[in-house]
C-alpha positions as CSV (number, residue, x, y, z in Angstrom):
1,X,37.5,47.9,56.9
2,X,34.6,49.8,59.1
3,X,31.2,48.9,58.4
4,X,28.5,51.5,59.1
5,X,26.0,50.3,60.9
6,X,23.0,53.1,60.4
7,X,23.1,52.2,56.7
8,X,22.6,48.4,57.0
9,X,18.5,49.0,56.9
10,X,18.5,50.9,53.6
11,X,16.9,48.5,50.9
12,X,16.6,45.5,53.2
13,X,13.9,43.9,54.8
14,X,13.4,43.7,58.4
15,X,15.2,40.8,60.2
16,X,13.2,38.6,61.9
17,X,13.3,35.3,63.9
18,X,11.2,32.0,62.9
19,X,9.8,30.3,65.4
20,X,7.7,27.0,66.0
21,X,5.9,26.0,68.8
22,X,5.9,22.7,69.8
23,X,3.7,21.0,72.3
24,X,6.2,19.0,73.9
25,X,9.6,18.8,75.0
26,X,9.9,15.6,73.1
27,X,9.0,17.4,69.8
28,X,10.9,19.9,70.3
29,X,14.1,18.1,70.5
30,X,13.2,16.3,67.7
31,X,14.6,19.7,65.3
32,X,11.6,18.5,63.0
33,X,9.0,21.0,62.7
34,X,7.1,18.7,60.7
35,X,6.8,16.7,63.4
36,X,5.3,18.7,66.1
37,X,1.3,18.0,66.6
38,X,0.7,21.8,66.3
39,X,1.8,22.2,62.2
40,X,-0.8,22.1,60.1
41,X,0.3,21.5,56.5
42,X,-1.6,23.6,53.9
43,X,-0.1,21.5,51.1
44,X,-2.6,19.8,48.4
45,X,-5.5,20.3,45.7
46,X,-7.5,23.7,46.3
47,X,-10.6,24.3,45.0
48,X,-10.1,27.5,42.8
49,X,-12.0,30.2,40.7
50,X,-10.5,32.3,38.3
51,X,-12.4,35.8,37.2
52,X,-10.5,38.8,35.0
53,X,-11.9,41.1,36.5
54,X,-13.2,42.1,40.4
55,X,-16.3,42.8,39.5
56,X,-16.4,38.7,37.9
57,X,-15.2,37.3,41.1
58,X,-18.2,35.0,43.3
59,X,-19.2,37.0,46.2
60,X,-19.9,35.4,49.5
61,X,-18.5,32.1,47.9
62,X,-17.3,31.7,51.7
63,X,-20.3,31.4,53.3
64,X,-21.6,27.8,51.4
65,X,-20.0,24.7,49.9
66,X,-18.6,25.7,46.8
67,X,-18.8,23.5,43.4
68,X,-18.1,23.4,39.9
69,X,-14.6,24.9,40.9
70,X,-11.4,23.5,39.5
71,X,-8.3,22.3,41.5
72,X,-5.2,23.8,42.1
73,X,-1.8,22.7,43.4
74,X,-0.8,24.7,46.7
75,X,2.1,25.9,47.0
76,X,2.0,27.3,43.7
77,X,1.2,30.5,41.7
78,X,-2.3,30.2,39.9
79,X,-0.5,31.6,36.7
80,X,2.0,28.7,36.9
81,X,-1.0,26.6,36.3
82,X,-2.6,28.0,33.4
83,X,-4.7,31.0,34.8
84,X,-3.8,34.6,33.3
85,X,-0.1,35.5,32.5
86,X,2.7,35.5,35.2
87,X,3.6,39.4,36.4
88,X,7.2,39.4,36.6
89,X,8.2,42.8,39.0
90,X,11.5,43.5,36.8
91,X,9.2,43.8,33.7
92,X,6.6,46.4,32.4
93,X,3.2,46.0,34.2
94,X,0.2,44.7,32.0
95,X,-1.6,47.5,32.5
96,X,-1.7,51.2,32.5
97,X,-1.8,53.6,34.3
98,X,-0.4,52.4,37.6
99,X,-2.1,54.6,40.0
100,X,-1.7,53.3,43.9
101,X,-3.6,52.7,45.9
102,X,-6.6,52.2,43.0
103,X,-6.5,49.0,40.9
104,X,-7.2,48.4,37.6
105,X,-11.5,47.0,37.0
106,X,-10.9,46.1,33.5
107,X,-8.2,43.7,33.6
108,X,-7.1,42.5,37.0
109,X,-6.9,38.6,37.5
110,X,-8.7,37.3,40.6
111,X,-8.2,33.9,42.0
């Protein structure tokens, strides 16, 4: 059986490579990248705020200590844990009209 080659790319992602970098040869040789000094696990609670719209989202909430926010389990999806409704990409969007590269104002969950 022959195999085209050209067509492979069509509906695929890119390939790619992973790598880790390790900061010794000891580590490395270890085949643990959870081992290695230079991971940093983003796993945990999150602070987290919820708006429905943009225009409800905190601005600048970067720039100070924020409070009064509620916690969230990372990794996770903010629906998952109660926040708006899961968007599901084989299913009708929640809102209309979809009309790249604008968003919808009125209903548009921001975490």
């Amino acid at each position: 059986m022959a195999q085209e080659n050209r067509r492979s790319p069509i509906n695929r992602d890119a390939s790619r490579a992973t790598a880790y970098s390790f900061a010794t040869e000891k580590e490395a040789l270890t085949c643990d990248r959870t081992k290695t000094s230079r991971m940093l696990s983003l796993n945990g609670k999150w602070d987290f705020s919820f708006a429905l719209k943009p225009a409800e989202a905190p601005k600048d909430f970067y720039k100070n200590k924020v409070s009064g926010w509620k916690k969230i389990t990372v990794p996770s999806s903010w629906e998952m844990q109660g926040y708006d409704k899961p968007i599901y990409k084989s299913a009708v969007y929640p809102f209309r009209p979809v009309n790249p590269p604008h968003v919808p104002q009125d209903y548009n969950g921001v975490g």
